[in-house]
Every structure is written in structure tokens, then in C-alpha cells.
C-alpha positions as CSV (number, residue, x, y, z in Angstrom):
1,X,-0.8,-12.2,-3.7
2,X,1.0,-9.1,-2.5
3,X,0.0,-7.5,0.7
4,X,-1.5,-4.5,-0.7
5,X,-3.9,-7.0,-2.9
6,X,-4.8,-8.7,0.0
7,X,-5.7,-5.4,1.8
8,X,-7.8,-4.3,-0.8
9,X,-9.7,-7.8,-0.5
10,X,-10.6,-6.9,3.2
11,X,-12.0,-3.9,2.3
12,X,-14.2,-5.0,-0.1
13,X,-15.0,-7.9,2.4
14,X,-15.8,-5.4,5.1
15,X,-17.8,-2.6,3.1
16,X,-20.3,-5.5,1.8
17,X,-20.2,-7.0,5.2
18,X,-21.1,-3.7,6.5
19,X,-23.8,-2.9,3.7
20,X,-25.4,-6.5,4.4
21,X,-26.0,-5.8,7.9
22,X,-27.5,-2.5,7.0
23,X,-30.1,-4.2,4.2
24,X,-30.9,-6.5,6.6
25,X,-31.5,-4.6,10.0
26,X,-33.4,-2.2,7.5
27,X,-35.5,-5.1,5.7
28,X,-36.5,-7.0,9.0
29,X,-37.6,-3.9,10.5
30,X,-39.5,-2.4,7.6
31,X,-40.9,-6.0,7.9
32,X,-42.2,-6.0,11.8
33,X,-43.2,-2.9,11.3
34,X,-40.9,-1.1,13.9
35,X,-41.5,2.0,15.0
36,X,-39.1,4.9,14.1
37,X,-37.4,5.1,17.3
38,X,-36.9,1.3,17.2
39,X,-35.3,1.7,13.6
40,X,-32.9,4.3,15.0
41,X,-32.2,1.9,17.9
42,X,-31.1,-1.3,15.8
43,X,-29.2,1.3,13.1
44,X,-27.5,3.0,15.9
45,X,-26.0,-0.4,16.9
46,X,-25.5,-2.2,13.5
47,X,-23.5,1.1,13.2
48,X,-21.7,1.5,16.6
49,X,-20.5,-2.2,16.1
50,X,-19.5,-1.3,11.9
51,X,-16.6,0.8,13.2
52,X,-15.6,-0.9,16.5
53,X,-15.0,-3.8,13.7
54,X,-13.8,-1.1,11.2
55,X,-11.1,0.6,14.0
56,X,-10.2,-3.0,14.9
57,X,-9.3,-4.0,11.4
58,X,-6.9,-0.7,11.3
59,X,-5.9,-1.5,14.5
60,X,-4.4,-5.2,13.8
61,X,-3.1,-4.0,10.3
62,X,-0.8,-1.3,11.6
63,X,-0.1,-3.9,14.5
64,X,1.2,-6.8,11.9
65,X,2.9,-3.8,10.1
66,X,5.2,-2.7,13.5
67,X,6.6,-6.0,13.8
């Protein structure tokens, strides 16, 4: 498995990681019957936390790449 294969494999990983946690924080809210405001709330960090993990992934990528 080249590098760029396994690359590609991460990706995928992360956008259905990152779809997941959207269905999920959507379903269980739709299911408590949060308000609007809380929806934003939960969304707003499912999101916030999607790129910190997103920018970290870049970030150790081009890292291993340098050396």
C-alpha cells in the first residue's frame, strides 16, 4: 500500500467519522426534543471539534512528510 493509498483511506475514514457524529448529534436531539438554540449548541461543537481533528490530521501529515 503506497502512501498516497493510505492517505486516501484517512480521508474516507475521517469524512464518515465526521458525517457520523453529525447523524448522531442531529438524531439524539431531534429525539429529546431540543430546542433550536440547543441544536445549534451541540452542532457548533461537533463542528468546532471536526476541524480541530481535521487541521490536526494535515498538521501530522505534512509533519511525517518534513522528516
Amino acid at each position: 500500500m503506497s502512501i498516497f493509498d493510505s492517505e486516501i483511506f484517512v480521508i474516507i475514514c475521517v469524512t464518515g467519522m465526521i458525517l457520523f457524529k453529525f447523524w448522531s448529534v442531529w438524531t439524539v436531539s431531534n429525539d429529546s426534543k431540543a430546542s433550536r438554540e440547543g441544536k445549534l449548541i451541540f452542532l457548533g461543537l461537533i463542528s468546532g471539534a471536526s476541524v480541530f481533528g481535521i487541521m490536526a490530521k494535515l498538521y501530522i501529515s505534512m509533519a511525517m512528510g518534513l522528516s
